[in-house]
C-alpha positions as CSV (number, residue, x, y, z in Angstrom):
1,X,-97.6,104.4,42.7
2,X,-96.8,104.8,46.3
3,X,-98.9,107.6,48.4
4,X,-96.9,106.2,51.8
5,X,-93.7,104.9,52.8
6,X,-96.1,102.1,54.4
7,X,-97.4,101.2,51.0
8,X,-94.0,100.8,49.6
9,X,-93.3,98.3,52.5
10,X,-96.5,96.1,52.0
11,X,-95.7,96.1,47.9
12,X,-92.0,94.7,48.4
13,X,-93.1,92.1,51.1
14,X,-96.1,90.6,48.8
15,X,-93.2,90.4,46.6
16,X,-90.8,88.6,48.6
17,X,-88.9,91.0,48.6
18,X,-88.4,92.6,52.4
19,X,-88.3,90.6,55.4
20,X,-89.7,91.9,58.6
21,X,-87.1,91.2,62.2
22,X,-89.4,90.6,64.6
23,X,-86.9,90.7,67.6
24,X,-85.6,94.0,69.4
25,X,-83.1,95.4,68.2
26,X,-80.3,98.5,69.2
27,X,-80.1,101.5,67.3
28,X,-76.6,101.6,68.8
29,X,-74.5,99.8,66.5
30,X,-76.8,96.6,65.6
31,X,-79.0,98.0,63.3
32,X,-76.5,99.2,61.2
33,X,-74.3,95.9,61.6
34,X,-78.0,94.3,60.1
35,X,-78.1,95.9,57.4
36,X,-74.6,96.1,56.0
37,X,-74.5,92.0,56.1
38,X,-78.0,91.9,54.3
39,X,-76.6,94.6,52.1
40,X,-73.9,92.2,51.2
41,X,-75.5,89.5,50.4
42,X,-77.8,91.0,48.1
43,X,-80.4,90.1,50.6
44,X,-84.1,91.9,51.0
45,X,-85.3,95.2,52.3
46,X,-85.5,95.0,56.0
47,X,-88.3,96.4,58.5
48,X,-87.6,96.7,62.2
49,X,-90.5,96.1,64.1
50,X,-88.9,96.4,67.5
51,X,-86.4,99.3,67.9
52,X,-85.5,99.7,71.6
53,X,-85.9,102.6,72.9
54,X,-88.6,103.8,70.4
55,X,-92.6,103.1,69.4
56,X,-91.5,103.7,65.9
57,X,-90.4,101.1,63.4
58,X,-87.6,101.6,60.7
59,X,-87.0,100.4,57.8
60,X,-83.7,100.0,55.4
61,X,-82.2,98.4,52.3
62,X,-85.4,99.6,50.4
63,X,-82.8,100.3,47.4
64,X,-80.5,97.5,48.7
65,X,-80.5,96.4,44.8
66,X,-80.7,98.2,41.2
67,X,-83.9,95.8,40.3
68,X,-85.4,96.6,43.5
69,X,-84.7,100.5,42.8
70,X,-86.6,100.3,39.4
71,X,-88.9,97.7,40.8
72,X,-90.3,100.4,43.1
73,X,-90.5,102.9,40.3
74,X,-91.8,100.5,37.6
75,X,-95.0,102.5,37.1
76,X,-93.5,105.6,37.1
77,X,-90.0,105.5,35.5
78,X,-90.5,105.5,31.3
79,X,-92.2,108.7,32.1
80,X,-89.9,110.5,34.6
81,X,-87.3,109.4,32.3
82,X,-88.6,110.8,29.1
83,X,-89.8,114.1,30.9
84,X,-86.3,115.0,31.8
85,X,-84.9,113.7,28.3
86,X,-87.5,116.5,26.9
87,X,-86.0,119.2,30.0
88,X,-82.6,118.2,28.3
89,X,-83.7,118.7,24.9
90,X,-86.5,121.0,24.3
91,X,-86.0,121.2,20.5
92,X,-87.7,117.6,20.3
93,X,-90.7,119.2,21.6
94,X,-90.8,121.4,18.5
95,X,-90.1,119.3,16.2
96,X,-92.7,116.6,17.0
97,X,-94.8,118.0,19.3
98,X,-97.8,115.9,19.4
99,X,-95.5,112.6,20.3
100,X,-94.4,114.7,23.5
101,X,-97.5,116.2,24.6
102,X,-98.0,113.3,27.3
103,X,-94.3,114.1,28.4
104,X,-96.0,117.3,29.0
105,X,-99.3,116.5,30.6
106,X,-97.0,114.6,33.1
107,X,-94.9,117.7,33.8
108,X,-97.8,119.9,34.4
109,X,-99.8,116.9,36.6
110,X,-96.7,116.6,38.8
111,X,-96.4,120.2,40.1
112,X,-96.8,120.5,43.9
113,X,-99.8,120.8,45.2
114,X,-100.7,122.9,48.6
115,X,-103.5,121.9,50.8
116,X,-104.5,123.4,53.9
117,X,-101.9,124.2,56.9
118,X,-100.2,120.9,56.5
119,X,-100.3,119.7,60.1
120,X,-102.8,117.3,59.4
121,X,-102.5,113.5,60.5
122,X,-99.1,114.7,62.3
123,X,-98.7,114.6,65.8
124,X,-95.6,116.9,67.7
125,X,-93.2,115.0,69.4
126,X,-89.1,115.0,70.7
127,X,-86.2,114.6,68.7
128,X,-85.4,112.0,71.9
129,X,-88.8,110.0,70.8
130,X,-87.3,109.4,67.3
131,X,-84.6,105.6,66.2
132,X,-81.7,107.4,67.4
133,X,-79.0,105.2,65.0
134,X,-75.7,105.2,65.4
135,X,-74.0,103.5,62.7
136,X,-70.4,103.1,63.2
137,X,-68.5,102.7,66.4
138,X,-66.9,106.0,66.4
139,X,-69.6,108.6,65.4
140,X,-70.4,111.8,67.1
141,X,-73.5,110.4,67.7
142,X,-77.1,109.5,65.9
143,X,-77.4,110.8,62.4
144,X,-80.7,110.8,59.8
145,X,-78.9,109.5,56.5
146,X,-82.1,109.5,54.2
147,X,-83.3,113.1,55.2
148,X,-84.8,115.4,52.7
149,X,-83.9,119.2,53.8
150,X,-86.0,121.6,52.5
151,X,-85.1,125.4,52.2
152,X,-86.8,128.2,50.2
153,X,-84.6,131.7,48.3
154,X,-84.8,134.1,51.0
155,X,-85.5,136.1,48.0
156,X,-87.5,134.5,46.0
157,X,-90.4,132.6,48.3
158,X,-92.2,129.8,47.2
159,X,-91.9,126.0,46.3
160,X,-90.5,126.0,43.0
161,X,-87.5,127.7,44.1
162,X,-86.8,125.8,46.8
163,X,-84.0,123.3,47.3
164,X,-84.6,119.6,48.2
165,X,-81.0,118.2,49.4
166,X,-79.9,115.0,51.0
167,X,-77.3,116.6,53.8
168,X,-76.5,114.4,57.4
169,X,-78.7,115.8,60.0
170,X,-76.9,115.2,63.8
171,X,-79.6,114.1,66.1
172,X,-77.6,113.5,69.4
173,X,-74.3,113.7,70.6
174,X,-71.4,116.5,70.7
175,X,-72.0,119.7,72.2
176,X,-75.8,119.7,71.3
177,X,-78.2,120.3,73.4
178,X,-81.0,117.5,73.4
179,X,-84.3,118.0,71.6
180,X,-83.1,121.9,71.2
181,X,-80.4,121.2,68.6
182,X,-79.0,119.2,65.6
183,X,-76.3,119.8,63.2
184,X,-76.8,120.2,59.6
185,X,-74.0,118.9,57.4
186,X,-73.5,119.9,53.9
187,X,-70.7,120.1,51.8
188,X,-69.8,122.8,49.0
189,X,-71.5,123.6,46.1
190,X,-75.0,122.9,47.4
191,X,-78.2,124.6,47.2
192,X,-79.1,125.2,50.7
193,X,-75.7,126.8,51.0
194,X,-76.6,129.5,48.7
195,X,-80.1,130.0,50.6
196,X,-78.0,130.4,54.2
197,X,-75.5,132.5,51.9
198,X,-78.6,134.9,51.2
199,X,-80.4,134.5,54.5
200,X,-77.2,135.8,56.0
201,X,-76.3,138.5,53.9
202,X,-80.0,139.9,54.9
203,X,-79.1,139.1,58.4
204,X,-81.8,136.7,59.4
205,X,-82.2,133.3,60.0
206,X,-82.9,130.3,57.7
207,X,-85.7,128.1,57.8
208,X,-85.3,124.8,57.2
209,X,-87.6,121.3,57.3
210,X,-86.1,118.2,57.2
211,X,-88.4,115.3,56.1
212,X,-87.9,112.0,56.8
213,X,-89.7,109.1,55.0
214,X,-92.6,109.3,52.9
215,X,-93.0,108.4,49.2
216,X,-89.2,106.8,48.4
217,X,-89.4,108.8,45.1
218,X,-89.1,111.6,47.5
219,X,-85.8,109.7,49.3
220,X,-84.3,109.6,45.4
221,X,-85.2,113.5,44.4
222,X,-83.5,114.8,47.8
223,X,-80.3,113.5,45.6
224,X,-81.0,114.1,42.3
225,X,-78.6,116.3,40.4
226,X,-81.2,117.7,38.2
227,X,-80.9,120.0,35.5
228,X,-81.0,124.0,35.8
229,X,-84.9,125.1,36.5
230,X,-86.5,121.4,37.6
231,X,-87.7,121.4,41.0
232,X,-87.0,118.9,43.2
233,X,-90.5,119.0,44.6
234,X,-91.6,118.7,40.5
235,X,-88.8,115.7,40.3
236,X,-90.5,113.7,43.3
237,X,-94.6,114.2,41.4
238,X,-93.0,112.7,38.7
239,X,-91.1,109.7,40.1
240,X,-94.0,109.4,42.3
241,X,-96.8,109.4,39.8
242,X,-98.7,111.9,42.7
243,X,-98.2,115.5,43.2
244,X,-95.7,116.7,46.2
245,X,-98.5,117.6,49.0
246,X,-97.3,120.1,51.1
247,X,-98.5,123.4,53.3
248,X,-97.2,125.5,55.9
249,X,-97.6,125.1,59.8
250,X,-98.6,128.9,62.1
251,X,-94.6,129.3,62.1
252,X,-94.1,129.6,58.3
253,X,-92.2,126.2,58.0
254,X,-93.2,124.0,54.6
255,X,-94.8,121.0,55.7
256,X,-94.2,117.8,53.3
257,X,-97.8,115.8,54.2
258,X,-96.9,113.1,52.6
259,X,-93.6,112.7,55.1
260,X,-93.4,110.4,57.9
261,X,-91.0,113.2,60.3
262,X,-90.9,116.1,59.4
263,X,-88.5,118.5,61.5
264,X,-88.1,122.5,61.5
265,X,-86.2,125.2,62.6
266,X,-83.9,127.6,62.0
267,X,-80.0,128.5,61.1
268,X,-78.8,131.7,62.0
269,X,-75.8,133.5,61.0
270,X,-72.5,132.2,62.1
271,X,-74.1,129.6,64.4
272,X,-71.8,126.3,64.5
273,X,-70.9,123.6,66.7
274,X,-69.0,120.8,66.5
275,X,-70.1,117.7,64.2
276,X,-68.9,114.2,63.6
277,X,-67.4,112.2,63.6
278,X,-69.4,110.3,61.2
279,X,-68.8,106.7,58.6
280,X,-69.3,107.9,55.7
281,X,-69.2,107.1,52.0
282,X,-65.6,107.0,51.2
283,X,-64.9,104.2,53.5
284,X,-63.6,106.2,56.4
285,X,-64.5,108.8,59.1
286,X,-65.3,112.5,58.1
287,X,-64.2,113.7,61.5
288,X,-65.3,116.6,63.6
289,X,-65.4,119.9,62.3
290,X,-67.9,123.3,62.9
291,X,-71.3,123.0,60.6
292,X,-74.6,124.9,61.2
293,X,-76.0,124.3,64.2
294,X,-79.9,124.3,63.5
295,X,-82.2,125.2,66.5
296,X,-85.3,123.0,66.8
297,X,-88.5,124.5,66.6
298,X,-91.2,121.4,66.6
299,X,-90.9,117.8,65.7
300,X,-93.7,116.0,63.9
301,X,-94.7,112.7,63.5
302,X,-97.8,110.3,61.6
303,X,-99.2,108.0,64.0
304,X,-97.5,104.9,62.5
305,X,-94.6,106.5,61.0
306,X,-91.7,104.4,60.1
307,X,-88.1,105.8,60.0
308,X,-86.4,104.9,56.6
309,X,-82.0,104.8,57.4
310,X,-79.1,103.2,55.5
311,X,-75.6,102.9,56.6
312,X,-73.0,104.6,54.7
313,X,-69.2,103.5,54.1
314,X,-66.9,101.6,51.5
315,X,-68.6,101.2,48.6
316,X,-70.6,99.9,47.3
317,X,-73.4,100.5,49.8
318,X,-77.0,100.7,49.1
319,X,-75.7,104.6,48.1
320,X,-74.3,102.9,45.0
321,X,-78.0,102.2,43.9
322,X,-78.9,105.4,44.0
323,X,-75.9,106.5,41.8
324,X,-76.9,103.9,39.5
325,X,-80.2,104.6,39.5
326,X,-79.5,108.6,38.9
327,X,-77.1,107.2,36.1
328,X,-80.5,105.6,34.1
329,X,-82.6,108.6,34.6
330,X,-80.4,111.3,33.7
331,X,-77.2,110.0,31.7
332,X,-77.5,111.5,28.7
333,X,-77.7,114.8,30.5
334,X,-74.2,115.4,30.6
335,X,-74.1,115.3,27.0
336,X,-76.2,118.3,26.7
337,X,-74.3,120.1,29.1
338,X,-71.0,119.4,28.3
339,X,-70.9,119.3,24.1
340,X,-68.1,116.9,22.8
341,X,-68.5,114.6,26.0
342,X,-69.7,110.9,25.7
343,X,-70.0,109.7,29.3
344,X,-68.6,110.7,32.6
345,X,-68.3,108.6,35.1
346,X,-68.2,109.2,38.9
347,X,-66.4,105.7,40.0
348,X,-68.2,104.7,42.9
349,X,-65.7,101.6,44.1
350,X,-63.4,105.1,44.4
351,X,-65.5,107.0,46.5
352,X,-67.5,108.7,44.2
353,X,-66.1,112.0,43.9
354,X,-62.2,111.2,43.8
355,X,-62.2,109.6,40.2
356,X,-64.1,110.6,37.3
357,X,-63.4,108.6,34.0
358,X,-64.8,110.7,30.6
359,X,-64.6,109.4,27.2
360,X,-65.1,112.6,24.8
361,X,-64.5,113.6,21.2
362,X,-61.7,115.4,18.9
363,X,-63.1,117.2,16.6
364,X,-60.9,120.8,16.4
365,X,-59.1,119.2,13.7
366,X,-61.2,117.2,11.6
367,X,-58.3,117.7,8.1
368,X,-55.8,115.8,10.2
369,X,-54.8,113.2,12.2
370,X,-55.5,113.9,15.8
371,X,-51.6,113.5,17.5
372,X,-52.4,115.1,20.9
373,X,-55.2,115.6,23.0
374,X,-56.8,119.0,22.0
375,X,-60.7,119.1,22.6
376,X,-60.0,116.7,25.6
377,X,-59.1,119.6,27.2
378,X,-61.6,121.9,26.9
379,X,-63.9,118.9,28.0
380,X,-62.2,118.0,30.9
381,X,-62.2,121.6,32.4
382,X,-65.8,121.7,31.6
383,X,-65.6,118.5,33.5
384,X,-64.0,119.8,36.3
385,X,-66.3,123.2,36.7
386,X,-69.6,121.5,36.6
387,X,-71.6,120.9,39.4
388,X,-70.6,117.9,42.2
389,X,-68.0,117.0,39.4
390,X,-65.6,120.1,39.9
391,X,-65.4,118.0,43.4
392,X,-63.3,115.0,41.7
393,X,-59.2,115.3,42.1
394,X,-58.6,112.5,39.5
395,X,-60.2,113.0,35.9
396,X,-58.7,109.9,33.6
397,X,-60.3,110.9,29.5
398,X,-59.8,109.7,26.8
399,X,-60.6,110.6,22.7
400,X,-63.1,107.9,21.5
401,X,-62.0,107.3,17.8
402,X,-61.7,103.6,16.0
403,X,-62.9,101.4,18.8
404,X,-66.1,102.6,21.2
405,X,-64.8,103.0,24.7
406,X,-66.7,103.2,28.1
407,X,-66.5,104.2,31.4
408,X,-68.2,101.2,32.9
409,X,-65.2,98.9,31.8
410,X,-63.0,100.7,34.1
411,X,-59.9,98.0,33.8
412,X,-60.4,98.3,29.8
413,X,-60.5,102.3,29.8
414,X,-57.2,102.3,32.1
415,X,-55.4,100.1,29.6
416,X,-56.7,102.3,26.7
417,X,-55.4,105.2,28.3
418,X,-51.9,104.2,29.9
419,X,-51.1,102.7,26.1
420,X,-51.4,106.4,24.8
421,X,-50.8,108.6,26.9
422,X,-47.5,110.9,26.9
423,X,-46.5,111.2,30.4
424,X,-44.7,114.0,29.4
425,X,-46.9,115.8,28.0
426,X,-50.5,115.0,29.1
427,X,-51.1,115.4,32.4
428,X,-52.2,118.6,33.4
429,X,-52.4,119.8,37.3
430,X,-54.8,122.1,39.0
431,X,-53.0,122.9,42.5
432,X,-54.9,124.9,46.2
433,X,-58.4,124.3,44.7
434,X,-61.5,122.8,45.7
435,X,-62.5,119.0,46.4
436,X,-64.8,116.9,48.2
437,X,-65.3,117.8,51.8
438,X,-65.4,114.2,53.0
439,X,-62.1,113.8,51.3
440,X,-59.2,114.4,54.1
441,X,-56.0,113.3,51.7
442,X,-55.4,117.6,51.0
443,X,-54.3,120.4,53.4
444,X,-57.5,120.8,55.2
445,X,-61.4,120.7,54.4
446,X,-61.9,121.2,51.3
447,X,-58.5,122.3,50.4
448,X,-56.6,119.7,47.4
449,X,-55.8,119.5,43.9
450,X,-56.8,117.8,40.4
451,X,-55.2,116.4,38.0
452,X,-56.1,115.6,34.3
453,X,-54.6,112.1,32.7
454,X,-55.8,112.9,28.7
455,X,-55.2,110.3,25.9
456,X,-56.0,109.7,22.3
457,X,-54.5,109.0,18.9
458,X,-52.5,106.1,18.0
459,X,-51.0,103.2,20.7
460,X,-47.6,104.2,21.8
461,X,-46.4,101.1,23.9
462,X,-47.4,97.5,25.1
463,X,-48.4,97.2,28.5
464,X,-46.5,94.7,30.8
465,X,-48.7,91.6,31.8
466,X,-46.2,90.7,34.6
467,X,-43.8,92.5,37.3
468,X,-40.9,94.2,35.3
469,X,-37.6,93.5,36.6
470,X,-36.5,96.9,36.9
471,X,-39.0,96.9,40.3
472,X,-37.5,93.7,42.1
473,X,-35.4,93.6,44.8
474,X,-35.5,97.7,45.0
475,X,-34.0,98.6,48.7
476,X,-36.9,99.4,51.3
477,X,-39.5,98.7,48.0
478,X,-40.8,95.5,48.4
479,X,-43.3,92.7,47.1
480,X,-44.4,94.6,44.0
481,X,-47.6,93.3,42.9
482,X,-49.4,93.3,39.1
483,X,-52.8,95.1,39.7
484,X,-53.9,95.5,36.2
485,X,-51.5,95.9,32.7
486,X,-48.9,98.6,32.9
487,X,-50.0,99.2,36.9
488,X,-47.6,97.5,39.7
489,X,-48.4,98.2,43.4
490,X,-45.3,98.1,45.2
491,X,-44.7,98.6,49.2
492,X,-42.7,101.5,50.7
493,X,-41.7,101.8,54.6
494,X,-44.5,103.8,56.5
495,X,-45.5,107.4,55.5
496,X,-44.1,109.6,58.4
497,X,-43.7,113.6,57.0
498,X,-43.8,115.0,53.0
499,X,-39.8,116.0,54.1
500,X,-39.3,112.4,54.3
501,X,-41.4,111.8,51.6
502,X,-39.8,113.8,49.0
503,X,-36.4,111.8,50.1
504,X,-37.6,108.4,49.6
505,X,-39.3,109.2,46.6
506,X,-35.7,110.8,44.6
507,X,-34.4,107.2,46.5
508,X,-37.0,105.2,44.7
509,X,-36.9,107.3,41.2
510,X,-33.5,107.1,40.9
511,X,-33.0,103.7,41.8
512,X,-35.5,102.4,38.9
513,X,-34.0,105.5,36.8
514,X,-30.6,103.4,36.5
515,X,-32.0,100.3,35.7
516,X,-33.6,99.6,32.0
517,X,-36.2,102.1,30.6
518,X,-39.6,100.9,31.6
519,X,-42.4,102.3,28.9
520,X,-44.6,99.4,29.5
521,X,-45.4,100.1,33.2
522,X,-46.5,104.0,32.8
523,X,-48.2,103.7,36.4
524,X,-46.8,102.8,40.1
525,X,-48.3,102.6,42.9
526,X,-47.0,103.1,46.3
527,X,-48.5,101.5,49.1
528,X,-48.6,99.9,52.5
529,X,-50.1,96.8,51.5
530,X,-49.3,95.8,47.6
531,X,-51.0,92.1,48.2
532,X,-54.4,93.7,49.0
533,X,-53.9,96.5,46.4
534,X,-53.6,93.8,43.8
535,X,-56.2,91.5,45.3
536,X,-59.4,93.4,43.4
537,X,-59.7,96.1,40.7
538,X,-61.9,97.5,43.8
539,X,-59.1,98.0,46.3
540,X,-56.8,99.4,43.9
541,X,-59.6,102.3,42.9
542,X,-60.3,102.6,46.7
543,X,-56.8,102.7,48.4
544,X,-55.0,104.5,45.5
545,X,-57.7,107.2,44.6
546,X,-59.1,108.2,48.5
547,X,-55.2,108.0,49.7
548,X,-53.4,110.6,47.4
549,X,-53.8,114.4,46.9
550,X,-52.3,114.9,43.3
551,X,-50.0,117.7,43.8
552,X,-48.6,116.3,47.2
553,X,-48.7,113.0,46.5
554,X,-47.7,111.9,42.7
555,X,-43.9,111.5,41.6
556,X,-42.5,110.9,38.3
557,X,-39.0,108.9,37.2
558,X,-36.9,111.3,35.8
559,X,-39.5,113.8,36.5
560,X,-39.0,117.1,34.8
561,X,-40.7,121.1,34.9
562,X,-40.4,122.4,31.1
563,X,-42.2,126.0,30.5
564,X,-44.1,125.3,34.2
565,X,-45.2,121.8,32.9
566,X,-45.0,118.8,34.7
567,X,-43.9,115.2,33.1
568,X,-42.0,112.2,33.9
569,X,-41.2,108.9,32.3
570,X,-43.4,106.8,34.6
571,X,-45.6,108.0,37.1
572,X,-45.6,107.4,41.3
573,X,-48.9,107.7,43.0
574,X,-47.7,107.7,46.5
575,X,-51.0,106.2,48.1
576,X,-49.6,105.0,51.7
577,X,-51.6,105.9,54.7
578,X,-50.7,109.8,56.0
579,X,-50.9,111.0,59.6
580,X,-53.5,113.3,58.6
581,X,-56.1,111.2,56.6
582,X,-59.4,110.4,58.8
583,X,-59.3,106.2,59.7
584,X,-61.5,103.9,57.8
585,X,-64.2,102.2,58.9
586,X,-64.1,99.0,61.2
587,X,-66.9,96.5,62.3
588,X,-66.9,96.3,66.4
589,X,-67.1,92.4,66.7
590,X,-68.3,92.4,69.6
591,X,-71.8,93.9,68.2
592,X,-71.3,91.7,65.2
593,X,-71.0,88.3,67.5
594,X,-74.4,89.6,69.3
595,X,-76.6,89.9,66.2
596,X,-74.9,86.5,65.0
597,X,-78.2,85.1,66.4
598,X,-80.9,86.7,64.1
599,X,-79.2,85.0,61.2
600,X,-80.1,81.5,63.0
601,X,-83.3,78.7,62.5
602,X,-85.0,80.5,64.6
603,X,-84.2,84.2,64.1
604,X,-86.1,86.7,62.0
605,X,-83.2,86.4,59.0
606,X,-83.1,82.6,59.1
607,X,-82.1,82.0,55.5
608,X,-81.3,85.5,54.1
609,X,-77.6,85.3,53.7
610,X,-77.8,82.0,51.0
């Protein structure tokens, strides 16, 4: 059990398991371009001892691994996990209450704690004094990617109903004014949205504290999704094995004492400015839009307080850890929530949000053969209205029945799928709705579509293990590549407008409409680059899933609207680059060449990548 971020440190490096870089280092690109080749090669949490232009040192990669992730929380995680199993399931409490009653003890042992005004140990200093990190070449500017924002219910004061949220905090850059002002970035369907929401309707300002560092159990219950009534603050005593410290400072801002940073101001109503552009976790740029612009009231800092950061882009990065981690703790919450569901999940090699893949039940109809997905339904609109998952635009379910499915063996579930489904019949569209606000394949922010793939009963055809014929030597369709059985990736000229879109897709439908029926390849792909599409299971989710909005962007042969429903004989997801999507994400070499040297016999990471 960690009281410090510090602690943390020391544990993993008696462990062999963080390597300190002596040498200085720029926040301006090198730090980050550290990290992501450590990240890659698995290697070991990093400390920065020397970050120019600041007294403080940082630290990444902490979660660079899942065994390092439950390393970390060895002590604390059988009864973190069990508490929220019980928070998920009361009625085992009743039933055998005196095998839960430590599950209990823990609950009630973990609840914050206040003490004093909170300032204590802290020192004020400038947002300027701070590891200003910038991560990818073209961001706004530097960002806090661990922070932990804390907002309390404008009506309803206090701790425990408080929100704890991991949103991108905008240090420099843009219009902001230095050491005055940062921007606050969160998406929809968050809890500090609903706070502003309140605050404004009462027409005053929101406070807000942003903590940076500390305990990293309090790093993991910033992003928590947990269930309806468990604080956050509750969440990180447990995971912690301490109680969440706190107080308030003479202005009325919480005060995490345990924190390393700890930042407050104020929102007020209808104050924006421009933020981004930023690298971020669907492998491109979220560009520059109007967020809340928070005005700075004090900074705070421990005397040797150490900056925790990770770098965010295509996945999987150390983010992926904290999915998998989250998975572990709470995966059979969903089962509770959502009756007749198995598993969800969010695919991370897709973005995250993008693609969810469910494996639920059919039990409407338990006299008769199941023929057509039924319950599947109702489960996947649950799916879609829950939570972060009503942010996905691709749900992929299927009935579990003879064989036991999962989510986790994505190229296995596809195949399960694409051999039953009735293209005609089973995909169901949800058009001008909701998705992820880092996701710019829609209309605008925020603005997409969903769409349901839903299969069960028996097997309806073989999937092709090779290239059919019927998608050879097509004219302007080129070098069509197997990705995985009954999926081809085939090239199309470049995307230009949806005008010219819609006329090169009835070219390319009708074209394979004339040839031989083609049952056994129920999914194309259209894209830029078929060789890379078909090069990993990876790319294929990544380019296919973060480069299509259903309703604009999937095509059928022979395609047909009976009764206002949608089916075709094989399906087209047209997944070539648009004008409008954000770009991805690209390494500047020249940073990459300079910190070439850190990796050598006599750098700091001598050895790491093996």
């Amino acid at each position: 059990m960690y009281t410090t971020l510090e602690a943390c440190i020391k544990d993993l490096e008696q462990n062999g398991q963080l390597v300190r870089i002596r040498e200085e280092v720029d926040p301006l690109l090198e730090m980050s371009a550290i990290h992501l080749r450590v990240y890659e090669a698995g290697g070991p949490a990093l400390l920065f001892e020397n970050v120019k232009g600041s007294r403080y040192q940082a630290v990444s990669n902490l979660f660079g691994t899942l065994e390092r992730g439950k390393f970390i929380f060895r002590k604390t995680w059988d009864s973190t996990q069990n508490v929220i199993a019980l928070r998920n399931d009361p009625m085992q409490a009743l039933k055998n209450p005196f095998r839960h009653i430590h599950q209990a003890t823990s609950a009630i042992k973990a609840l914050p704690l206040k003490r004093g005004n909170g300032l204590s140990g802290f020192n004020e200093i400038k947002i300027t004094d701070l590891p200003l990190i910038k991560h990818w070449p073209m961001d706004g500017g530097a960002f806090v990617t661990l922070p932990q924002v804390y907002s309390e219910d404008p009506d309803k004061k206090g701790i425990m109903k408080a929100n704890l949220g991991m949103y991108r905090v905008q240090l420099t850059g843009n219009d902001f004014e230095t050491n005055k002002e940062i921007g606050l970035h969160y998406q929809i369907h968050r809890g500090i949205g609903i706070h502003q929401h309140k605050a404004n309707r009462n027409g005053e300002p929101l406070k807000v504290s942003i903590f940076i560092g500390g305990p990293p159990a309090h790093t993991v219950s910033a992003v928590m999704p947990l269930p309806e009534g468990l604080s956050e603050m509750l969440f990180a005593g447990l995971l912690a094995g301490r109680r969440f410290r706190y107080g308030y400072d003479a202005d009325g801002y919480c005060i995490s004492q345990d924190a390393d940073f700890v930042i407050t101001g104020e929102i007020h109503p209808s104050e924006t400015k421009p933020e981004g552009p930023f690298g971020d976790h669907l492998g491109y740029y979220s560009l520059t839009h109007p967020f809340p612009m928070m005005r700075v009231r004090k900074v705070y800092a421990k005397q040797n307080a150490i900056w925790p950061f990770t770098v965010v882009g295509r996945p999987p990065q150390e983010d992926t850890t904290f999915g998998a981690l989250i998975h572990e703790l709470t995966g059979a919450a969903i089962k509770q929530e959502i009756p007749g569901v198995k598993e969800v999940h969010a695919v991370d090699a897709a973005g995250v949000h993008p693609l969810l893949l469910a494996i639920g039940y059919e039990r409407y109809t338990p006299y008769t053969k199941v023929k057509q997905p039924a319950e599947l339904l109702t489960i996947a609109n649950r799916i879609l209205g829950t939570n972060q998952l009503s942010l996905a635009k691709y749900l992929f379910i299927a009935a579990e029945e003879g064989q036991p499915l999962s989510t986790h063996r994505v190229s296995e579930l596809f195949s399960y799928i694409l051999e039953r489904i009735d293209l005609k019949r089973d995909i169901h569209f949800q058009t001008n709705t909701t998705i992820d606000t880092l996701d710019y394949s829609g209309q605008g922010l925020n603005q997409g579509s969903k769409v349901i793939f839903a299969a069960c009963g028996d097997k309806k055809r073989d999937l092709c293990t090779e290239v059919p014929g019927q998608l050879k030597e097509l004219r302007n369709y080129t070098n069509p590549r197997l990705v995985l059985p009954g999926i081809v990736a085939v090239e199309g000229p470049a995307f230009n407008t949806y005008a010219d879109a819609k006329k090169q897709m009835h070219e390319l439908t009708n074209a394979i409409s004339m040839r031989e029926e083609m049952s056994s390849c129920p999914l194309i792909v259209l894209c830029d680059n078929s060789s890379f599409v078909s090069e990993t299971l990876d790319n294929f989710l990544w380019t296919t899933f973060t480069r299509s909005n259903p309703s604009h962007d999937i095509y059928g042969v022979n395609e047909d609207i009976t009764f206002k429903h949608w089916g075709c004989d094989n399906v087209i997801i047209d997944a070539r680059t648009k004008p409008h999507h954000a770009p991805p994400l690209i390494l500047d070499q020249a940073v990459e060449k300079r910190i070439d040297q850190l990796f050598t016999k006599s750098g700091s990471l001598s050895g790491v990548l093996k």
